[in-house]
MARNUVO-781500 format. One record per residue (C-alpha): residue in one letter; y, x, z. Coordinates in steps of 0.001 Angstrom, whole numbers, plus 524288, in hexadecimal, padded with zeros to 5 digits. Layout:
BEGIN
aYXZ ...
end
This chain:
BEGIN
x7C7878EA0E703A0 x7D28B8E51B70B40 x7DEC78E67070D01 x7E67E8EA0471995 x7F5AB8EDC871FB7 x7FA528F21272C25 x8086D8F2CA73027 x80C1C8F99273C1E x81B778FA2574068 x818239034674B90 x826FB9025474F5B x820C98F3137546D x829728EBDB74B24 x823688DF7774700 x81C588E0A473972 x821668D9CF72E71 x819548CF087298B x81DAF8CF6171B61 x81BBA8DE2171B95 x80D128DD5271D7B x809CB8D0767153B x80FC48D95870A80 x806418E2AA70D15 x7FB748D8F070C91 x8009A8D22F7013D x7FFFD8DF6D6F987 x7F2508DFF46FE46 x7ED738D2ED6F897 x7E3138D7A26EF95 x7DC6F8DE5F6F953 x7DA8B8D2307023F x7D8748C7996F97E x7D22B8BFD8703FD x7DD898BEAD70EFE x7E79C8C67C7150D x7EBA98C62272482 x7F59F8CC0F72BDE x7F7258CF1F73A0F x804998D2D9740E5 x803A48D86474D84 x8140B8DB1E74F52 x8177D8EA0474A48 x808528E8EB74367 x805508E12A73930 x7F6DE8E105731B2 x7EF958DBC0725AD x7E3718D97E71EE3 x7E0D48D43271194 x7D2A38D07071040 x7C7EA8D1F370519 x7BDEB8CBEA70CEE x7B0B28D30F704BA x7A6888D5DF70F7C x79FAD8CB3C714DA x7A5108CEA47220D x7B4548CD7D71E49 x7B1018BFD871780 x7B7148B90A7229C x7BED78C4F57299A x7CC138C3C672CB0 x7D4BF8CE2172F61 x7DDEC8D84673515 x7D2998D62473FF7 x7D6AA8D4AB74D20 x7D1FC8D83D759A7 x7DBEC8D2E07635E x7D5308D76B77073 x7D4068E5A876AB4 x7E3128E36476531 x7DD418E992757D6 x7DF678E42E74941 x7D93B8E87E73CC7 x7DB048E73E73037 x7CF3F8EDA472733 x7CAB18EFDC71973 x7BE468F45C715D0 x7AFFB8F3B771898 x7A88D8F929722AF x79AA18FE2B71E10 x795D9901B272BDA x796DD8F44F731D3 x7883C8F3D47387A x78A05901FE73ECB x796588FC3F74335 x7923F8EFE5746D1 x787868F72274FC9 x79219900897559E x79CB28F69B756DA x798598E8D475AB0 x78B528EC3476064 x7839D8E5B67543A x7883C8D8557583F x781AB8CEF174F3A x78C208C629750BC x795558CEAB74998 x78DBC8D2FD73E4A x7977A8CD39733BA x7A09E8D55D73A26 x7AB6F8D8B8730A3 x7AD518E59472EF4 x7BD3C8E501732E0 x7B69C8E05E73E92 x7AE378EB2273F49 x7B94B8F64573DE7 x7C2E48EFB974989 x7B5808F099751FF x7B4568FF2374D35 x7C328900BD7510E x7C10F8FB3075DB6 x7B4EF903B275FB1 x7BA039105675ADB x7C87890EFC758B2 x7CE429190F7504F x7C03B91EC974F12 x7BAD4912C27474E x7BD55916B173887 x7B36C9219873BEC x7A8B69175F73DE1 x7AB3790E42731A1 x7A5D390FCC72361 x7AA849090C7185D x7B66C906AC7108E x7C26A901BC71A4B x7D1A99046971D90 x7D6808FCF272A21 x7E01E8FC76733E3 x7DF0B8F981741D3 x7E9F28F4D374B98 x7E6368F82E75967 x7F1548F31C761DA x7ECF18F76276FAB x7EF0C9067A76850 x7F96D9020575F60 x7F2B99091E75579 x7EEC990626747A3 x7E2EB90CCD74104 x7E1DD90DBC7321A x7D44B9130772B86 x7CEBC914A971FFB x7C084917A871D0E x7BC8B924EF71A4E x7BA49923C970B4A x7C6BE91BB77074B x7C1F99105570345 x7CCA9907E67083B x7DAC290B60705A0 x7E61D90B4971203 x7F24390F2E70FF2 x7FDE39116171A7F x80CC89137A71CC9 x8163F9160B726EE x8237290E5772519 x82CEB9133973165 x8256790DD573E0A x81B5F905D5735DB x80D1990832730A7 x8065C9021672701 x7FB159029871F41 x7F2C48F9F171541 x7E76B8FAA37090F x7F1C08FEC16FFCA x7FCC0904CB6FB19 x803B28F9266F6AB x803178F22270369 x80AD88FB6670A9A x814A98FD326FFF9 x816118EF287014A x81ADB8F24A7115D x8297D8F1ED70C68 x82F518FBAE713B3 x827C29051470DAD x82B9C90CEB70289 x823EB90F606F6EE x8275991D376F427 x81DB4925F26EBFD x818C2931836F1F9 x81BB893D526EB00 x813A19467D6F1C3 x8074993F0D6EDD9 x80CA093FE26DF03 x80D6294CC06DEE5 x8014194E726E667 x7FB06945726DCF1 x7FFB894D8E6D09B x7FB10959A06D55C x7EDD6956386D9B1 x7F0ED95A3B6E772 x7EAAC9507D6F179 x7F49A94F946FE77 x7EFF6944E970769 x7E52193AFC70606 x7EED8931B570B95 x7F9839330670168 x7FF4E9295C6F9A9 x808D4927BE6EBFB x810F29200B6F6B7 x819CE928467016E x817869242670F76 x80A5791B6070AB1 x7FDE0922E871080 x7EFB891F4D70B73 x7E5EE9205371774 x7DD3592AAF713A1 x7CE39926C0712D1 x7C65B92A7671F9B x7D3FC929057274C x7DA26922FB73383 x7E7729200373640 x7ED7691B927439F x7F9779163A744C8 x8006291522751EC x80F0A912EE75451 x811D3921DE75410 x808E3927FD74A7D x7FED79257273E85 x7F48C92E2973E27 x7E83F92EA0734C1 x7DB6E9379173743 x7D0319380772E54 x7C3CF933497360C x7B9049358E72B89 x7B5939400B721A3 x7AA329463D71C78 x7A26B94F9A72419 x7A10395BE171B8A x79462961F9724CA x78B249555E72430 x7807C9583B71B4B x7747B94FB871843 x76899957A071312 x75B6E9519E70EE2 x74EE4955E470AA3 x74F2B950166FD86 x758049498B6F28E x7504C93AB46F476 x7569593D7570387 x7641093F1D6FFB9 x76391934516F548 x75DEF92B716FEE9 x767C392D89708D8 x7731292D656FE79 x76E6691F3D6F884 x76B4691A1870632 x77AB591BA47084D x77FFD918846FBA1 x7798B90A726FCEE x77F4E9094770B2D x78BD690B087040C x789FE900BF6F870 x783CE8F7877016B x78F988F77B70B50 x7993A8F5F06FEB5 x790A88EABD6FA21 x794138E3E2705BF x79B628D752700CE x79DE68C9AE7011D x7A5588CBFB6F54D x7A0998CF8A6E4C2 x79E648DDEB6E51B x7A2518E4176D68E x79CF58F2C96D4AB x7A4578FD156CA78 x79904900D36C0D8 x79C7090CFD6BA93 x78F2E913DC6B735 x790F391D626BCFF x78A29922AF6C91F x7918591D276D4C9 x7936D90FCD6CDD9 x786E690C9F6CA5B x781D7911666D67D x78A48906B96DD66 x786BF8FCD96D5DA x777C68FF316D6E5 x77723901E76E423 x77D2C8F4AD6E612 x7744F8ECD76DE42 x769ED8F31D6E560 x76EDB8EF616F275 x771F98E0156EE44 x763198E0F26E82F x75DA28E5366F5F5 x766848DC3A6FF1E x764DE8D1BA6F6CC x772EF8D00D6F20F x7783C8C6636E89A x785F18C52B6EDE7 x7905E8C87A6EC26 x78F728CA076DCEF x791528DA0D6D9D3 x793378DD7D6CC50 x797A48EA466C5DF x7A5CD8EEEA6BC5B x7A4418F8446B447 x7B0A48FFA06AA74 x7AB49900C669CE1 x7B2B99069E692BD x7AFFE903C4682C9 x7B7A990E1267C78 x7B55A9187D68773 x7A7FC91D43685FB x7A6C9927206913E x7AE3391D8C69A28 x7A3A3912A869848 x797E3912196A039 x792159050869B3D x7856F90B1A699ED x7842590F496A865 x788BE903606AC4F x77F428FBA36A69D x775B4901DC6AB43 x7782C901A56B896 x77B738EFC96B6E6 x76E178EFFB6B164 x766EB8F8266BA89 x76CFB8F0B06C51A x76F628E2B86BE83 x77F388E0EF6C2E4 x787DA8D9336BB25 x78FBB8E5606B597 x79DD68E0006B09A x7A3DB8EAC06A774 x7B2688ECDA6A5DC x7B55E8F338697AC x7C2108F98069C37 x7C72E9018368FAF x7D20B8F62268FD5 x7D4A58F8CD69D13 x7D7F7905E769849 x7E4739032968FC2 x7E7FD8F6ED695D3 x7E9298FC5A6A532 x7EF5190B0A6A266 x7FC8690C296A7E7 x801588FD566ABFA x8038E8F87C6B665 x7F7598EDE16B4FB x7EDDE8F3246BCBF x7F8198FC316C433 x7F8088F8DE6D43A x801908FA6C6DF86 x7FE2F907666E6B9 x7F37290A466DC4B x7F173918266D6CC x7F208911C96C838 x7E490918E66C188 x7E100915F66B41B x7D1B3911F86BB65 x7DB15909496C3C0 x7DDF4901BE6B55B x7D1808FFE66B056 x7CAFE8FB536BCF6 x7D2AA8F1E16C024 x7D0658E7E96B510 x7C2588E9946BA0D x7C6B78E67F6C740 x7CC588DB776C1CA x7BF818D70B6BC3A x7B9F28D9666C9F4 x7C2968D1736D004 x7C2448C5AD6C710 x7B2FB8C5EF6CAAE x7B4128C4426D8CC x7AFBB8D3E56DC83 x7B7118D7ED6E939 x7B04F8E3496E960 x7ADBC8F0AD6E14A x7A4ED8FB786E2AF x7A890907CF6DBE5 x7A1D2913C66DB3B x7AD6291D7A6DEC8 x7A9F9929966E895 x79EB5929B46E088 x79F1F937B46DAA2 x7A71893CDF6E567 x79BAC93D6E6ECE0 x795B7947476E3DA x7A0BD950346E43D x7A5689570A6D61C x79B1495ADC6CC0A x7A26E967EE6C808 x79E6D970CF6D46C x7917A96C0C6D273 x79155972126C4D5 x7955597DDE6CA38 x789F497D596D3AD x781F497BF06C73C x78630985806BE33 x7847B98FAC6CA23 x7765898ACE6CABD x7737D98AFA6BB98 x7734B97C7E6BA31 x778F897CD76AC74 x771D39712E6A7F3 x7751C968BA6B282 x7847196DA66B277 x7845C9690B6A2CE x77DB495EF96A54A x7885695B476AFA3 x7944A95F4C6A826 x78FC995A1269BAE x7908494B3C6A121 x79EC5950806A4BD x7A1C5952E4699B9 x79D21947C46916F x7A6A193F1269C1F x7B3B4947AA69AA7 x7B2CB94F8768D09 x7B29B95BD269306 x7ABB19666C68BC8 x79F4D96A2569293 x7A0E59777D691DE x7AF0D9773F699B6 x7A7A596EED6A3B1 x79DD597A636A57F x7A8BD983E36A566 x7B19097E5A6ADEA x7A71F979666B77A x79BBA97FDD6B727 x79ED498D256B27C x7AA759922F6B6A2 x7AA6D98D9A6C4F2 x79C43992556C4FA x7A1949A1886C207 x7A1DE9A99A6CE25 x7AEDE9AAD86D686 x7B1269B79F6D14E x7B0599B3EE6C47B x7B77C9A68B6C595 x7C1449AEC46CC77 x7C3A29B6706C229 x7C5FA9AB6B6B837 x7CF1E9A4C76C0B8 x7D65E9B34D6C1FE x7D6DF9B2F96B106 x7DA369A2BF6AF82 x7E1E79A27B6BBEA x7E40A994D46BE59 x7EE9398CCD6B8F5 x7F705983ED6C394 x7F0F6978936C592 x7F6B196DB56BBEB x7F733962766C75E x800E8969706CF4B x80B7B96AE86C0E1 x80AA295BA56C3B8 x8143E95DA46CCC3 x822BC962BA6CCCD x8231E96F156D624 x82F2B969526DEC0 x8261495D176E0BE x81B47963DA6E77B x823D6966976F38C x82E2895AB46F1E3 x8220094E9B6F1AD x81BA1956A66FC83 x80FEB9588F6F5C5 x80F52966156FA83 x81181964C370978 x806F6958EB70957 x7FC9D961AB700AD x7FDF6969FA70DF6 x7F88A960207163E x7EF8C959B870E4D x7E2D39528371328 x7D9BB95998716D9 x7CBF195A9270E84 x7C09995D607149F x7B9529697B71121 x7A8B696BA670DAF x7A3029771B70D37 x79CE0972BD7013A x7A8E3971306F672 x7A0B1967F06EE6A x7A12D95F306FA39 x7B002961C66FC57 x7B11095EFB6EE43 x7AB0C950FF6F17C x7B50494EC36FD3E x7BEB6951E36F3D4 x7BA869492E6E9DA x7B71F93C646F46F x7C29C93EDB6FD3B x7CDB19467C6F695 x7D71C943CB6EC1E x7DD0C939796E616 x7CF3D933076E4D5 x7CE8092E616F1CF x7DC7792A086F495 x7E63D9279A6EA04 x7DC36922E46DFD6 x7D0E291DDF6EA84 x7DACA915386F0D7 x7E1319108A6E20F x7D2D590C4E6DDB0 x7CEF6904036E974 x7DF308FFEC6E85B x7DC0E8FC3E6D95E x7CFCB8F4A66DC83 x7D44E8ED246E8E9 x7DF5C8E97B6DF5C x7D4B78DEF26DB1F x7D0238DA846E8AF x7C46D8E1C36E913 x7BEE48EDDA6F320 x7BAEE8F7136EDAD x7ADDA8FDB56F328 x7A91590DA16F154 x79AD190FD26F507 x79B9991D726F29F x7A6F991F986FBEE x79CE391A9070668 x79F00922F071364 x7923D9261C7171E x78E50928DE70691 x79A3F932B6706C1 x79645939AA713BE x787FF939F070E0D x78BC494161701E1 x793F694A1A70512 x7884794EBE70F81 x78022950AD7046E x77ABD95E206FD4C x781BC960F46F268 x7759D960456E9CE x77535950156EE19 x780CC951056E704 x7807A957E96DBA1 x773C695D506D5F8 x77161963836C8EF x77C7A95CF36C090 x7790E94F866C8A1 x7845E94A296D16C x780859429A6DCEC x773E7946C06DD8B x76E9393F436E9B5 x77848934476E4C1 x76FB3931846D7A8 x7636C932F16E01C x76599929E96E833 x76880920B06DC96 x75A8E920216D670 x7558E913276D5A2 x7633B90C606D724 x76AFD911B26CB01 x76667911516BB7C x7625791FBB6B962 x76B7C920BC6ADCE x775AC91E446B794 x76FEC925976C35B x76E669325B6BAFE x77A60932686B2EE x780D793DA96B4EF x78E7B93AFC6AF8C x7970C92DA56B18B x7A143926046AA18 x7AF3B92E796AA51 x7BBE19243A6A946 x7C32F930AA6A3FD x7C18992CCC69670 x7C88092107699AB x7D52592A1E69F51 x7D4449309F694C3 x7D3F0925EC689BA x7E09691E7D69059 x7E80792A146963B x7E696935326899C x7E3359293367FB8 x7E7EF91C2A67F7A x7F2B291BAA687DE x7F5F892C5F6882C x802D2927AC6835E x807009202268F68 x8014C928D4696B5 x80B7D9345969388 x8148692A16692CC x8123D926F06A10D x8145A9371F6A44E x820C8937A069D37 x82A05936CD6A8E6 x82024932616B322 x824B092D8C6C0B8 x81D22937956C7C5 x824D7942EB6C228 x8314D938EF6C387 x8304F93A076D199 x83186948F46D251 x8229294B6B6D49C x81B1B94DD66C6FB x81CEC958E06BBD4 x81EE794ED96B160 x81C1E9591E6A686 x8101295ED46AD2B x80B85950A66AFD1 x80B5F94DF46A13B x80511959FD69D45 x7F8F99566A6A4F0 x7F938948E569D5D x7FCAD94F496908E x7F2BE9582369264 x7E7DE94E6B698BF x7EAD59471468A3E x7E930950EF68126 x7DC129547A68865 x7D58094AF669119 x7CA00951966922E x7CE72958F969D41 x7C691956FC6A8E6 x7CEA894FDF6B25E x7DC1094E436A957 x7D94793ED16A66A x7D84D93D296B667 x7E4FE9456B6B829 x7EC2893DD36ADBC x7E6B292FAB6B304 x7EE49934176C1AA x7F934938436BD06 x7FD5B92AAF6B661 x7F796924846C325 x8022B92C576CB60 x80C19928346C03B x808E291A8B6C0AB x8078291A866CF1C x81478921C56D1DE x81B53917D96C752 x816E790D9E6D0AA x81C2E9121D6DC00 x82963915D26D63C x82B5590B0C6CCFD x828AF90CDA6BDD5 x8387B90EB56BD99 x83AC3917EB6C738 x843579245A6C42D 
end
């Protein structure tokens, strides 16, 4: 994690100095280790550095080649860097220490335009080419590493965050209405929105050029929905699968900096965490120190996975440090403590970050975290269809009945709502739907009818991005899941904002290029077998996880903890906080219909998915509040 800005007057007025040191200086926590600027007349570029591989130790940049008349300015970390090395500079021994900013400018020089194609890892950059007078922005194809843009009149710029180009003075920091509305009704209108007019987030797997006349992006990378991978046997599949899962922890473990691990207990977590104790065992590794964090809760029973945890610090002997965070609970909710610039305010946002704060007082600069995880997988509930349609009853039970211990949903709705009646046959279902029609969907009520067509929420629904399409839905259920939705963009980007907040990078195995490609190429029964999610997953797991852990079928659910602050302690405030909110202030939300769904959510939080609904609507109050001021009218 670094952090970079461009700024471009492509009218060739001279940049203003103070304009991008204000960028940088918003910036500081993400290069603790030095910031440098280069002006080049109307273009103007920075870095701030967190020097963590052993390559960037003494790296300085933007990087420079003069006789090519190309500058750089990177964050990230390549994971391909012998292919490349091979490819690039003709496996000079000489250059093995290569960094890898050194290592993209070669790949620009190489390929031009072309070279995001050939990179894997986490990384956002810009590249000045001044014989083409022609900037090139990337980011890699999972997302990893935020970039955000802007157009001011004649002038460009971009940086890490939000913040830093709200800082860029001439820009205004008007909300964006559309994406409100948008937000409220569930309706997803361009992965490159923002909550800020005119301020564009580079989408993941996307390029942007940037020459005086024009800025164009084009996606260069997405998954190919034909490729299939077919073995003889499960041991095949499970082989291949943990063969590229340790590729993927072993290029995150590259550090010359403390490595600090989530724990959770559940699947993805613990996986992490023992697959990197393995690899220090084989290579010999002492250093850097790499300990785990864990969230533990004492008066939320279902929310604490203590048990889980130990196991997996005693089957793999790691100092485990355990955060009890019930007080983070009442004493982060709602204020402005833990509450960042440009920072989709989450209540997980509050009760990580005094953990964040531990990790940081410790010396970690870096955190694995187990996200992407399930995605991978796809969503359970097809698969029980798939099930009940075979006369698996006793593995669909088995399933739902873990659900339902996690979210206090009666078993037998489970089975009804997703087992059962999707099971019936379209006639049949058919004619249900013809006796319940359906009611309007509640999301859309969010919104005041005039404000559908005045934020332009409607016209931009028209030309929304584009998904891609599987001829198996269960896969195009996964795509939707890993790629679509506010997961990926507004709330992706907010989580690696809230942790490089601290000064440390945060790093995603499970988002790993080539482990993505691999599993969406797989049959669905690798997947999802008999009540068992990622089948090939947990198979290629034996010998490296606890078996308690390995075969656990459910995991820890935070939603208890939504539920005990947002219909318990603090339920108060939180109608309070609805009772002339900014976002129907501005013309955009149904204020009554938005506190029926919290009234209602309060009365009965055992609705599937209310808690969740509840949680983003006060994060697009609190967010909206701080772009218009907590007295704005």
């Amino acid at each position: 994690m670094s952090g970079i800005a461009v700024i471009w007057n492509r009218d060739g007025a001279p940049v203003d100095r103070a304009h991008l040191m204000r960028m940088t200086d918003l910036l500081a926590h993400r290069g603790p280790d030095g910031v440098r600027h280069r002006f080049m007349g109307a273009l103007a570029i920075a870095h701030r550095a967190l020097n963590i591989t052993p390559e960037s130790v003494n790296e300085e940049q933007p990087l420079a080649d003069e006789a090519a008349g190309l500058c750089l300015t990177f964050d990230g970390r390549i994971d391909n860097r012998n292919d490349l090395k091979k490819t690039l500079l003709e496996g000079d021994p000489a250059r093995a220490g290569i960094s890898d900013a050194a290592l993209v400018l070669a790949a620009y020089r190489k390929w031009a335009d072309r070279c995001p194609e050939y990179l894997l890892g986490d990384f956002a950059f810009a590249i000045w080419d001044e014989r083409c007078k022609r900037l090139l922005c990337a980011r890699d194809p999972m997302g990893m590493r935020p970039l955000f843009y802007a157009t001011v009149g004649n002038t460009f710029l971009c940086a890490s965050e939000l913040r830093a180009l709200l800082g860029f003075l001439p820009l205004r920091s008007e909300p964006n209405l559309a994406m409100l509305a948008a937000r409220l009704m569930r309706e997803e209108v361009d992965f490159e929105d923002t909550f800020y007019k005119g301020v564009w987030r580079l989408a993941f797997a996307h390029r942007l050029t940037v020459t005086v006349d024009a800025v164009r992006r084009s996606r260069y990378w997405d998954i190919d929905p034909h490729r299939e991978v077919r073995y003889r046997s499960d041991d095949e599949y499970a082989e291949h699968f943990r063969e590229l899962f340790f590729d993927a922890m072993e290029c995150r473990l590259r550090s010359a900096a403390p490595i600090a691990s989530l724990l959770s207990g559940g699947l993805d977590s613990s996986s992490m965490v023992c697959a990197a104790q393995e690899i220090r065992r084989r290579h010999g590794i002492t250093q850097p120190k790499f300990e785990t964090f864990s969230m533990a809760f004492d008066r939320l029973a279902k929310c604490d996975e203590r048990p889980f945890i130990n196991q997996v610090a005693r089957h793999c002997g790691i100092t485990a440090n355990i955060h009890v965070a019930d007080p983070d609970l009442e004493a982060g909710f709602l204020t402005s403590r833990w509450r960042l610039p440009g920072l989709f305010y989450t209540l997980h946002a509050a009760v990580m970050s005094p953990i964040l704060v531990e990790m940081k007082a410790k010396g970690f600069r870096i955190l694995l975290d187990g996200n992407g995880g399930d995605e991978l997988a796809g969503f359970f509930f097809p698969h029980m269809v798939s099930l009940t349609r075979r006369g698996k009853w006793l593995s669909v039970l088995a399933f739902l009945r873990e659900f339902t211990l996690q979210y206090d949903i009666p078993l037998w709705k489970l089975v009804l709502d997703h087992a059962i009646r999707p099971s019936l046959p379209a006639p049949v279902r058919k004619f249900y739907r013809w006796m319940r029609p359906a009611k309007p969907a509640r999301d859309w009520t969010l919104v005041r009818p005039e404000a559908i067509e005045s934020s332009g929420v409607r016209e931009r629904m028209v030309r929304r991005s584009k998904i891609l399409e599987f001829d198996d839905p269960h896969k195009s259920q996964m795509y939707g899941a890993l790629f679509t939705g506010v997961a990926p963009t507004m709330l992706g980007d907010s989580y690696e904002l809230n942790v490089a907040h601290f000064g440390i990078e945060m790093r995603q195995p499970f988002h790993d290029r080539r482990l993505v490609e691999f599993s969406f190429a797989l049959p669905f029964d690798q997947l999802w077998r008999d009540g068992w999610s990622r089948f090939a997953f947990r198979n290629a797991m034996k010998g490296i996880l606890p078996e308690g852990v390995r075969l656990r079928r459910g995991k820890g659910m935070f939603v208890p903890m939504y539920d005990s602050v947002l219909a318990g302690s603090r339920a108060e405030e939180v109608r309070a906080l609805f009772h002339n909110p900014i976002i129907a202030q501005v013309g955009v939300g149904n204020p009554g219909a938005i506190r029926a769904v919290v009234d209602a959510y309060q009365r009965d939080p055992s609705v599937l998915g209310s808690a969740m609904r509840v949680s983003e609507l006060i994060g697009l109050e609190m967010t909206y509040r701080e772009i218009l001021g907590e007295d704005w009218r």
